[in-house]
C-alpha positions, 0 to 999 in steps of 0.5 A: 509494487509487489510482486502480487497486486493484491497486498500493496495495503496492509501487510508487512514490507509491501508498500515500496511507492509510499505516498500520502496526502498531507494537511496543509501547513505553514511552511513556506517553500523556497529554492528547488531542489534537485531530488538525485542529491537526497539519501536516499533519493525518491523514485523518479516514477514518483515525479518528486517535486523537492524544494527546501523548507526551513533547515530541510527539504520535502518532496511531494510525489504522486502516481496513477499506475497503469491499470494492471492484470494477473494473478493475485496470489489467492488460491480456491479450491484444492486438488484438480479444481483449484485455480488463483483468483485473478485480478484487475487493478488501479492504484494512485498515491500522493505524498510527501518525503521529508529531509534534514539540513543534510539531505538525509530521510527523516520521514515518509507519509503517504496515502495508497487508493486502490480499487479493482475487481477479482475474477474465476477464470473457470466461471467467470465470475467477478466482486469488486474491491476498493480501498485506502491506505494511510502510512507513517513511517519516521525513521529512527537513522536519518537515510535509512529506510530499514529503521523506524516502525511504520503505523499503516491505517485504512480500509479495504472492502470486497463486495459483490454488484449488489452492494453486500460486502464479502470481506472487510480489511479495516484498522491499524498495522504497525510494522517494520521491513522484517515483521509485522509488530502489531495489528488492530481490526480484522486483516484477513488478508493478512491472515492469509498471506503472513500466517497461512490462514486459508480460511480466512479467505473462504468467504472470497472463494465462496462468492466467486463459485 
Protein backbone atom coordinates (compact mmCIF):
# COMPACT_ATOMS: atom_id res chain seq x y z
CA UNK A 1 0.00 0.00 0.00
CA UNK A 2 1.04 3.44 0.48
CA UNK A 3 3.77 4.43 2.26
CA UNK A 4 1.37 6.13 4.92
CA UNK A 5 -1.70 4.00 6.02
CA UNK A 6 -4.19 6.40 6.44
CA UNK A 7 -4.88 7.32 2.84
CA UNK A 8 -5.39 4.13 0.90
CA UNK A 9 -9.46 5.43 0.35
CA UNK A 10 -9.73 8.75 -1.10
CA UNK A 11 -6.94 10.57 -2.49
CA UNK A 12 -5.07 10.37 -5.88
CA UNK A 13 -2.88 7.43 -7.21
CA UNK A 14 -3.08 5.90 -3.53
CA UNK A 15 -4.99 2.39 -3.93
CA UNK A 16 -2.23 0.23 -5.86
CA UNK A 17 -4.17 -3.51 -4.45
CA UNK A 18 -7.51 -2.44 -6.27
CA UNK A 19 -10.28 -4.67 -5.55
CA UNK A 20 -14.13 -4.57 -5.39
CA UNK A 21 -16.86 -6.99 -5.03
CA UNK A 22 -19.16 -7.47 -7.93
CA UNK A 23 -22.76 -8.08 -8.54
CA UNK A 24 -23.41 -11.54 -9.63
CA UNK A 25 -23.56 -12.06 -13.36
CA UNK A 26 -24.50 -14.38 -16.07
CA UNK A 27 -21.14 -15.21 -17.17
CA UNK A 28 -20.21 -18.55 -17.16
CA UNK A 29 -16.56 -19.19 -16.41
CA UNK A 30 -14.73 -21.69 -18.31
CA UNK A 31 -10.80 -22.86 -18.49
CA UNK A 32 -8.26 -21.61 -16.05
CA UNK A 33 -6.00 -19.22 -16.73
CA UNK A 34 -2.62 -18.79 -15.81
CA UNK A 35 -2.63 -14.96 -14.44
CA UNK A 36 1.48 -14.38 -15.16
CA UNK A 37 0.16 -14.38 -19.04
CA UNK A 38 -2.07 -11.41 -18.53
CA UNK A 39 -0.64 -7.44 -19.02
CA UNK A 40 -0.22 -6.57 -16.77
CA UNK A 41 -0.47 -9.46 -14.70
CA UNK A 42 -2.30 -8.95 -11.05
CA UNK A 43 -0.33 -9.30 -7.90
CA UNK A 44 0.16 -12.34 -6.58
CA UNK A 45 -0.53 -11.12 -3.03
CA UNK A 46 -3.91 -10.49 -4.57
CA UNK A 47 -4.51 -14.64 -4.94
CA UNK A 48 -5.70 -13.93 -8.62
CA UNK A 49 -8.21 -16.77 -9.65
CA UNK A 50 -8.39 -16.08 -13.72
CA UNK A 51 -10.35 -17.98 -15.86
CA UNK A 52 -11.70 -17.29 -19.19
CA UNK A 53 -15.23 -15.88 -19.95
CA UNK A 54 -16.66 -15.34 -23.70
CA UNK A 55 -13.78 -13.70 -25.55
CA UNK A 56 -11.71 -12.67 -22.39
CA UNK A 57 -10.75 -13.28 -18.86
CA UNK A 58 -11.28 -12.18 -15.38
CA UNK A 59 -9.69 -12.75 -12.28
CA UNK A 60 -11.23 -12.36 -8.98
CA UNK A 61 -8.68 -11.49 -6.01
CA UNK A 62 -8.88 -10.75 -2.31
CA UNK A 63 -6.91 -9.82 0.51
CA UNK A 64 -6.80 -9.45 4.33
CA UNK A 65 -3.53 -7.48 5.39
CA UNK A 66 -1.86 -8.13 8.17
CA UNK A 67 -2.92 -5.90 11.00
CA UNK A 68 -0.36 -3.08 10.74
CA UNK A 69 1.25 0.15 13.02
CA UNK A 70 3.05 3.46 12.34
CA UNK A 71 3.06 6.58 11.62
CA UNK A 72 0.16 8.24 9.65
CA UNK A 73 1.30 10.95 8.28
CA UNK A 74 -0.95 13.48 10.20
CA UNK A 75 0.85 16.07 12.22
CA UNK A 76 -0.70 18.14 15.56
CA UNK A 77 0.91 20.49 17.28
CA UNK A 78 3.60 22.98 16.43
CA UNK A 79 7.11 23.72 17.57
CA UNK A 80 8.34 21.46 20.56
CA UNK A 81 4.87 19.75 20.96
CA UNK A 82 4.42 18.56 18.02
CA UNK A 83 3.97 14.92 17.40
CA UNK A 84 2.45 12.41 14.32
CA UNK A 85 -0.71 10.78 14.99
CA UNK A 86 -0.19 6.99 15.28
CA UNK A 87 -2.23 4.61 13.92
CA UNK A 88 -3.42 0.88 13.99
CA UNK A 89 -4.90 -0.79 11.00
CA UNK A 90 -6.83 -3.58 9.16
CA UNK A 91 -7.57 -3.60 5.84
CA UNK A 92 -9.26 -6.32 3.05
CA UNK A 93 -10.12 -6.11 -0.55
CA UNK A 94 -12.12 -8.36 -3.15
CA UNK A 95 -12.50 -7.69 -6.72
CA UNK A 96 -12.13 -8.45 -9.95
CA UNK A 97 -9.62 -7.53 -13.26
CA UNK A 98 -11.27 -7.90 -16.39
CA UNK A 99 -9.04 -9.04 -19.83
CA UNK A 100 -9.56 -8.88 -23.66
CA UNK A 101 -9.32 -11.58 -26.24
CA UNK A 102 -5.48 -10.43 -26.12
CA UNK A 103 -4.68 -10.67 -22.57
CA UNK A 104 -4.70 -6.87 -22.26
CA UNK A 105 -6.46 -5.08 -18.89
CA UNK A 106 -9.65 -3.68 -19.62
CA UNK A 107 -11.06 -2.81 -16.41
CA UNK A 108 -10.44 -2.82 -12.67
CA UNK A 109 -13.19 -2.91 -9.97
CA UNK A 110 -12.50 -3.06 -6.58
CA UNK A 111 -14.04 -2.74 -2.81
CA UNK A 112 -11.31 -1.48 0.06
CA UNK A 113 -12.67 -1.93 4.00
CA UNK A 114 -10.67 -0.32 6.45
CA UNK A 115 -10.74 0.13 10.06
CA UNK A 116 -8.25 1.00 12.83
CA UNK A 117 -7.73 3.40 15.50
CA UNK A 118 -5.50 6.76 15.82
CA UNK A 119 -3.53 7.09 18.92
CA UNK A 120 -1.31 10.39 20.93
CA UNK A 121 1.75 9.00 21.75
CA UNK A 122 2.42 11.49 24.39
CA UNK A 123 -1.13 10.87 26.09
CA UNK A 124 -2.41 8.22 24.67
CA UNK A 125 -5.39 8.90 23.85
CA UNK A 126 -7.12 7.05 20.90
CA UNK A 127 -10.56 7.37 18.21
CA UNK A 128 -11.35 4.91 16.29
CA UNK A 129 -11.85 5.08 12.07
CA UNK A 130 -13.83 2.50 9.72
CA UNK A 131 -14.64 2.84 6.42
CA UNK A 132 -15.15 1.89 2.62
CA UNK A 133 -14.09 2.27 -0.47
CA UNK A 134 -15.51 1.60 -3.71
CA UNK A 135 -13.03 1.90 -7.33
CA UNK A 136 -13.71 1.75 -11.15
CA UNK A 137 -11.44 2.35 -13.32
CA UNK A 138 -11.73 1.53 -17.25
CA UNK A 139 -9.06 2.15 -19.11
CA UNK A 140 -8.76 4.13 -22.06
CA UNK A 141 -5.25 1.32 -23.63
CA UNK A 142 -6.23 -1.87 -23.14
CA UNK A 143 -2.73 -3.02 -20.51
CA UNK A 144 -1.86 0.22 -19.21
CA UNK A 145 -2.99 1.33 -16.04
CA UNK A 146 -1.79 4.80 -16.22
CA UNK A 147 -4.79 5.74 -18.82
CA UNK A 148 -8.35 6.10 -18.17
CA UNK A 149 -10.04 7.95 -14.97
CA UNK A 150 -10.92 6.22 -11.90
CA UNK A 151 -14.35 7.12 -10.19
CA UNK A 152 -13.68 6.30 -6.21
CA UNK A 153 -17.03 6.56 -3.95
CA UNK A 154 -17.14 5.40 -0.15
CA UNK A 155 -17.43 6.45 3.40
CA UNK A 156 -14.50 6.93 6.07
CA UNK A 157 -15.63 8.03 9.56
CA UNK A 158 -13.43 8.80 12.67
CA UNK A 159 -15.33 8.80 15.90
CA UNK A 160 -14.90 8.75 19.44
CA UNK A 161 -15.72 5.47 22.10
CA UNK A 162 -19.06 7.18 22.79
CA UNK A 163 -19.96 7.00 19.46
CA UNK A 164 -19.90 11.12 18.26
CA UNK A 165 -18.15 11.43 15.12
CA UNK A 166 -14.78 13.51 14.88
CA UNK A 167 -14.34 13.51 10.97
CA UNK A 168 -16.56 12.18 8.22
CA UNK A 169 -14.82 11.63 4.58
CA UNK A 170 -18.10 10.84 2.51
CA UNK A 171 -18.81 11.26 -1.57
CA UNK A 172 -17.05 10.92 -4.92
CA UNK A 173 -13.39 11.27 -6.45
CA UNK A 174 -12.32 10.82 -9.74
CA UNK A 175 -8.66 10.79 -10.53
CA UNK A 176 -6.00 9.63 -12.64
CA UNK A 177 -2.39 8.58 -11.45
CA UNK A 178 -1.34 12.26 -11.74
CA UNK A 179 -4.12 14.34 -10.42
CA UNK A 180 -7.15 14.60 -8.67
CA UNK A 181 -9.88 15.66 -11.36
CA UNK A 182 -12.76 16.34 -9.49
CA UNK A 183 -14.39 15.44 -6.04
CA UNK A 184 -18.03 15.82 -4.44
CA UNK A 185 -18.57 15.47 -0.36
CA UNK A 186 -16.17 16.55 2.21
CA UNK A 187 -12.62 15.20 1.94
CA UNK A 188 -10.80 16.54 4.71
CA UNK A 189 -8.41 14.36 4.55
CA UNK A 190 -7.83 15.16 1.10
CA UNK A 191 -7.64 18.51 2.13
CA UNK A 192 -4.63 17.79 4.11
CA UNK A 193 -2.50 15.55 2.27
CA UNK A 194 -3.13 17.00 -1.55
CA UNK A 195 -3.88 20.80 -0.83
CA UNK A 196 -2.16 21.34 2.58
CA UNK A 197 -4.92 22.31 4.42
CA UNK A 198 -4.18 21.99 8.26
CA UNK A 199 -7.17 22.92 9.52
CA UNK A 200 -8.76 20.72 7.86
CA UNK A 201 -7.73 17.90 10.54
CA UNK A 202 -7.90 20.21 13.64
CA UNK A 203 -10.87 18.34 14.54
CA UNK A 204 -8.67 15.08 14.77
CA UNK A 205 -5.97 16.98 16.74
CA UNK A 206 -8.62 18.31 18.92
CA UNK A 207 -10.00 14.85 20.09
CA UNK A 208 -6.71 13.24 20.81
CA UNK A 209 -5.60 16.20 23.50
Amino acid sequence: MCPKLLLGLFLVALSTCLTFTAAPTAFSFGATVDPSTLNPPPSPTLNPVCEKVGGGTICTVSLSDQPSAGGSGVVCGSGASAYEVFQFQNRSLRGRRHYDQNGNLTRRQFREVLDGSFTNPLNHRAVSFSGTATHLHNLTVPGDVTSGTENVTGSFRIYLAQGGTVLMEAGRTIETPDALLSEKGPHPLADYFVFGDTAAIQPLCDALQ
